[in-house]
TIMIMI-854137 format. One record per residue (C-alpha): residue number from 1; x, y, z. Coordinates in steps of 0.2 Angstrom, whole numbers. Example, Ala and Ser with C-alpha at 12.3 -4.5 7.8 and 13.67 -1.06 7.14 Angstrom:
2
     n      xx      yy      zz
     1      62     -22      39
     2      68      -5      36
This chain:
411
     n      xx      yy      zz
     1     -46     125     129
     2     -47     116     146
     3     -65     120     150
     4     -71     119     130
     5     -64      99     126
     6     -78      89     129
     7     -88      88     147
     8     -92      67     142
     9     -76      62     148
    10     -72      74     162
    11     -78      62     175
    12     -65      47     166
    13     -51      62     169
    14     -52      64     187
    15     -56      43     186
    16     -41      40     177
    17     -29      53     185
    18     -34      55     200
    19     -24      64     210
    20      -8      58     200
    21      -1      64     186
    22       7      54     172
    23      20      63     164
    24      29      51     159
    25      12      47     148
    26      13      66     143
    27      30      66     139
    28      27      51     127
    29      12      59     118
    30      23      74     115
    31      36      62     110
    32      24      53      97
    33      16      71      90
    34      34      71      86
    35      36      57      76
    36      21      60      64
    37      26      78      61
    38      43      75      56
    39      37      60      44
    40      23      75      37
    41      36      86      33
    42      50      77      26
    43      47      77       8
    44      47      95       9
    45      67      93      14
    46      70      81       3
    47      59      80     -14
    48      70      86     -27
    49      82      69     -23
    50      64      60     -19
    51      58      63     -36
    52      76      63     -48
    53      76      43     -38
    54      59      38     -42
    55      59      46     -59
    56      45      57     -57
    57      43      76     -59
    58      42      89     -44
    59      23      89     -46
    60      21      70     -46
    61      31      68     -31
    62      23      83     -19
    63       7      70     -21
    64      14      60      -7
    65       8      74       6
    66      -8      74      -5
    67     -10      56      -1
    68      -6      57      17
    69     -17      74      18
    70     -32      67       8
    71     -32      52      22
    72     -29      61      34
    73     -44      72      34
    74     -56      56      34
    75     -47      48      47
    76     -49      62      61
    77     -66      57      61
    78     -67      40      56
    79     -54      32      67
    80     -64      40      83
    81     -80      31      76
    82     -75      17      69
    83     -61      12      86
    84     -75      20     101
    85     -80       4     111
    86     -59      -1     109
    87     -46       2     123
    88     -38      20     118
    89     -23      15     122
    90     -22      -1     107
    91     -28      11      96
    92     -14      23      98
    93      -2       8     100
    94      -9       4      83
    95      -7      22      77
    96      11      21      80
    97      11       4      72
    98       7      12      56
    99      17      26      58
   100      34      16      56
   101      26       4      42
   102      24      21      34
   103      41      27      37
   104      48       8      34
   105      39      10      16
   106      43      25      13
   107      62      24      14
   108      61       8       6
   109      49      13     -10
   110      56      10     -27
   111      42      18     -37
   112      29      34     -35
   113      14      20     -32
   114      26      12     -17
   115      27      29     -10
   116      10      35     -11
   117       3      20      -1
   118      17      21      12
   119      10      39      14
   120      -6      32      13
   121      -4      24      28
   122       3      39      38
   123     -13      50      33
   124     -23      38      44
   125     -13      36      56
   126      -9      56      58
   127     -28      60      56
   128     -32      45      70
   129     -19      51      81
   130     -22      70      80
   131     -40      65      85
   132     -37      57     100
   133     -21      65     107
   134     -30      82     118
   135     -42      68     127
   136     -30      56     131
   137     -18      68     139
   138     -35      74     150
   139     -37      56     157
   140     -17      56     161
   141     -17      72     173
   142     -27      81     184
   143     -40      94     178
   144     -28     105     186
   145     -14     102     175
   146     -22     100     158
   147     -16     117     154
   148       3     111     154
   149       0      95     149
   150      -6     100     131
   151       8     112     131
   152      21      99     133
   153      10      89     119
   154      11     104     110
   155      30     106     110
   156      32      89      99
   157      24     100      86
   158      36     116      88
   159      51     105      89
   160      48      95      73
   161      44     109      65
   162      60     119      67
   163      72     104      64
   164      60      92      52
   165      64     102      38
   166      83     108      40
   167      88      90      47
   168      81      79      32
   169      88      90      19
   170     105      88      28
   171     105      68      29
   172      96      68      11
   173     112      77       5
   174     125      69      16
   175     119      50      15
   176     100      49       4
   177      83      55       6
   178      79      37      11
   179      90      39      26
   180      80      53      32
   181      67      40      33
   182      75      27      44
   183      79      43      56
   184      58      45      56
   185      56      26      58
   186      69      26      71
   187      59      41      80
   188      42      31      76
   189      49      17      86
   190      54      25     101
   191      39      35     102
   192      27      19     101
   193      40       8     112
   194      38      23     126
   195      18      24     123
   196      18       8     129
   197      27       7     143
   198      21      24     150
   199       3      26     146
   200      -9      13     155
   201     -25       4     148
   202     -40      19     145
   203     -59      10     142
   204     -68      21     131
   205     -79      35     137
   206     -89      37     124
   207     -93      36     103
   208     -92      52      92
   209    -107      58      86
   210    -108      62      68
   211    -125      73      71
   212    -118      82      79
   213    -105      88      71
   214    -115      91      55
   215    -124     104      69
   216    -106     110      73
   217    -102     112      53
   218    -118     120      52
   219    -115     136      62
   220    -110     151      53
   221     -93     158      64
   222     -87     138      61
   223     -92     137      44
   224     -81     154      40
   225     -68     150      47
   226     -67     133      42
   227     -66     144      25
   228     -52     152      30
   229     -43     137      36
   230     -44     130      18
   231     -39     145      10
   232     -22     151      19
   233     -18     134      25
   234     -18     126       5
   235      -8     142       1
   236       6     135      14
   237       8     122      10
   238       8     122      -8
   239      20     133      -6
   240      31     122       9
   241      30     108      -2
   242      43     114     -16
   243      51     125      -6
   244      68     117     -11
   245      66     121     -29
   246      63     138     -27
   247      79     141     -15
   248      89     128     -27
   249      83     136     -48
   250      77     155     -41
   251      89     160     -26
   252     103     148     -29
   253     108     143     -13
   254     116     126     -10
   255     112     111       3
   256     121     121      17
   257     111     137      16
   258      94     130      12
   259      95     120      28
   260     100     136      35
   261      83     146      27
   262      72     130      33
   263      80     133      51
   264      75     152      51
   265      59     145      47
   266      55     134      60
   267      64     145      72
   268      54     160      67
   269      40     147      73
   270      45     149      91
   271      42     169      91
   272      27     166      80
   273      18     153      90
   274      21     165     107
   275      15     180      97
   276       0     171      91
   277      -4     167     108
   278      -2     183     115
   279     -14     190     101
   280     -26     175     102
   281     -30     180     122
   282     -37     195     115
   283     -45     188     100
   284     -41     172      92
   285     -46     179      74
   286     -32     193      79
   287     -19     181      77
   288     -26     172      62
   289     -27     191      54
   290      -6     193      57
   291      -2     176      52
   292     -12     179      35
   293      -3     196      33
   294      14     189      37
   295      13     175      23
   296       5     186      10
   297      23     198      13
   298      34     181      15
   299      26     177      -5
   300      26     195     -14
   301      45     196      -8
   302      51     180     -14
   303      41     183     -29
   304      47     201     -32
   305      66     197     -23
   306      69     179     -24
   307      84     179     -32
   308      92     186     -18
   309      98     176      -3
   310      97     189       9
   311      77     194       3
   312      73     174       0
   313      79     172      18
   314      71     185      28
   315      54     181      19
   316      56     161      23
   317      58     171      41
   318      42     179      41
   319      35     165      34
   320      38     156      46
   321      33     167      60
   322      18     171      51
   323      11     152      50
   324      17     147      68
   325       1     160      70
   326     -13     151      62
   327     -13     136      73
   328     -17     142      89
   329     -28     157      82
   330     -38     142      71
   331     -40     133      87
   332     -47     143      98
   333     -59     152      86
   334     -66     134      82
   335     -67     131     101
   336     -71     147     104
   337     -89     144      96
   338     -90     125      98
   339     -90     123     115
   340    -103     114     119
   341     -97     102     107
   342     -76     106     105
   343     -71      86     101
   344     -82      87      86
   345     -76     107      81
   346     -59     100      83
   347     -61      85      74
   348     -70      98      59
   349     -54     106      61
   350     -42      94      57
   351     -50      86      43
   352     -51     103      36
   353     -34     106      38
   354     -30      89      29
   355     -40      94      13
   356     -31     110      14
   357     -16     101      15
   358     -23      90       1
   359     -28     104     -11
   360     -13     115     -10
   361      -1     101     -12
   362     -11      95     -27
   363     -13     112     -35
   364       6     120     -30
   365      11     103     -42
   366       1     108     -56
   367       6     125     -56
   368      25     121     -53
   369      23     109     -70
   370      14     121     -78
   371      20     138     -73
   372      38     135     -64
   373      44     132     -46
   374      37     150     -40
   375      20     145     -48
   376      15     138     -30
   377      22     154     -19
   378      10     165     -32
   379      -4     154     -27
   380       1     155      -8
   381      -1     176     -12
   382     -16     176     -19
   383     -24     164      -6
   384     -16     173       8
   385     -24     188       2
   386     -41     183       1
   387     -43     174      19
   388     -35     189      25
   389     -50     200      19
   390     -60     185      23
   391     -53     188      41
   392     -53     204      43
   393     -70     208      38
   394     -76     194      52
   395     -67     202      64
   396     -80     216      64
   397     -90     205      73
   398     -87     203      92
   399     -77     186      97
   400     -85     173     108
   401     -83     174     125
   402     -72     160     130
   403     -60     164     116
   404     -49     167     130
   405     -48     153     138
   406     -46     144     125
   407     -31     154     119
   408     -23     150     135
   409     -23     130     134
   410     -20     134     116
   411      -4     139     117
């Protein structure tokens, strides 16, 4: 994605970076991507404790990643237009700011309502942050070394991802589900105490252009795939989100195990994110085809075989490979037929993957109150079945032709 993110600040990189890079700026963007994935993902790990303390149902307390989702989604636009004529790096310091009042909140909320505007808070501060984070890693590095910068920024990703999950259910047994939140504030802190000392002042470059990216959502390729994001993507994580009930009431298991399941998650991620970039060189929608596959095997076997660890375990396994896929397939597809305009296709993107997160949160609670905790793994199924033919017949058509090059930075 190095030659698609945006050409308007391309002279601010070499302006800014010269012929230094700033690693250590790349090391604390990584460090901060961190931070906010670890504090999405928590509730997952610990919401049946979360919602028996607040004295809410399953359902009612899945809404705090609706409400950080549902803000999300407007805030990777907003923030950019709202913040452009400021100083990039306040703004991300201000990001972060959030981020540990969200975490601070979080762990200290004594009701649902307290919880929900902690998250609040989080939604614009992951949405804001997500926005900004590829363009200021190209003002901190060479054009040169954009490729591994991302990657490293990237990693902050992967690595919550594999020990979010498993981590928080372990502290929420062993000491409360609060604590898992002053581990995230903790993690906040650092991250925004190393932003900044290690990332210098950036003068804007330029203001989003809302315009244009009603031209970018206009275009057919964007529009199906933005489709496709909302479909799969809310099957996730409806699904992800009452997780622990399903290996708790269905398969059994107890705190130990299902921190063990959540680790073969996130460490099926790993083989999944490399796989999805080795099939995204070739063509992005290629990748998003397996991933979609993957889940809609991961659901029918824990609906079918959940009651038994060793099936319950192999399909959080593939699972997990199979999301790690999406991403980087997603990505470069949108930047793939945006490229005259990636910022704005990428900022499309991550607001579409906030409702998505939005949606399936909202509807995997109504169907776990209605229906029973595997309510949300039969809704993952059903969407993971239709983007799948959603994909499949797109991929008829022929990809565009910097799919690759995109791929590459993508992964």
């Amino acid at each position: 994605m190095v030659d698609g993110i945006t050409g308007r600040v391309a002279d601010a990189v070499e302006a800014d970076a010269g012929d230094r890079a700033v690693w250590s700026g790349i090391g604390a963007l990584a460090l901060a991507v961190f931070g906010l994935v670890m504090a999405e993902f928590l509730p997952a790990s610990v919401l049946t404790p979360m919602a028996r303390d607040l004295a809410v149902s399953l359902g009612a307390a899945g809404q705090a990643v609706t409400a950080t989702a549902v803000v999300g989604a407007f805030a990777a636009i907003l923030v950019p237009v709202l913040t452009g004529a400021w100083d990039r790096r306040a703004v991300l310091l201000g990001l972060l700011a959030l981020l540990c009042l969200s975490n601070l909140l979080t762990a200290l909320a004594g009701s649902l309502a307290a919880l929900l505007i902690a998250r609040v808070l989080l939604g614009v501060a992951l949405g804001g942050f997500w926005s900004m984070a590829a363009a200021t890693a190209m003002r901190l590095v060479p054009m040169a070394a954009l490729g591994r910068a991302m990657a490293i920024v990237f990693t902050g990703v992967t690595v919550a991802t594999v020990s979010a999950a498993p981590v928080g259910a372990m502290i929420g047994d062993l000491l409360s589900w609060r604590a898992a939140f002053w581990l995230a504030g903790a993690v906040s802190l650092l991250a925004l105490a190393c932003v900044a000392l290690t990332i210098p002042k950036l003068a804007p470059t330029g203001t989003a252009d809302l315009a244009g990216l009603a031209d970018v959502i206009a275009r057919r390729p964007v529009r199906w795939a933005l489709a496709a994001v909302l479909l799969i993507v809310s099957g996730h994580f409806a699904a992800f989100t009452y997780i622990r009930p399903v290996l708790e009431r269905v398969t059994n298991l107890d705190v130990p195990a299902i921190s063990l399941a959540l680790l073969l998650f996130g460490g099926a991620g790993f083989l999944g994110n490399i796989a999805g970039g080795l099939m995204t060189s070739r063509d992005p929608r290629l990748s998003v085809t397996a991933g979609a596959l993957a889940m809609a095997a991961a659901m029918a076997t824990l609906l079918v075989l959940g009651a038994a660890p060793v099936a319950a375990m192999s399909a959080l396994t593939l699972w997990g490979a199979g999301f790690a896929m999406l991403p980087v397939g997603f990505q470069a597809w949108v930047a793939a037929e945006t490229e005259d305009k990636a910022e704005l296709g990428g900022g499309a993107l991550t607001a579409t993957f906030q409702v998505a997160i939005a949606g399936g949160a909202v509807f995997g609670g109504l169907l776990v109150d209605r229906f029973g905790v595997l309510g949300a793994q039969g809704y993952c199924a059903v969407t993971a079945a239709i983007g799948l033919s959603l994909v499949v017949r797109l991929r008829r058509a022929p990809p565009a032709p910097h799919a690759a090059v995109c791929a590459c930075s993508a992964a």
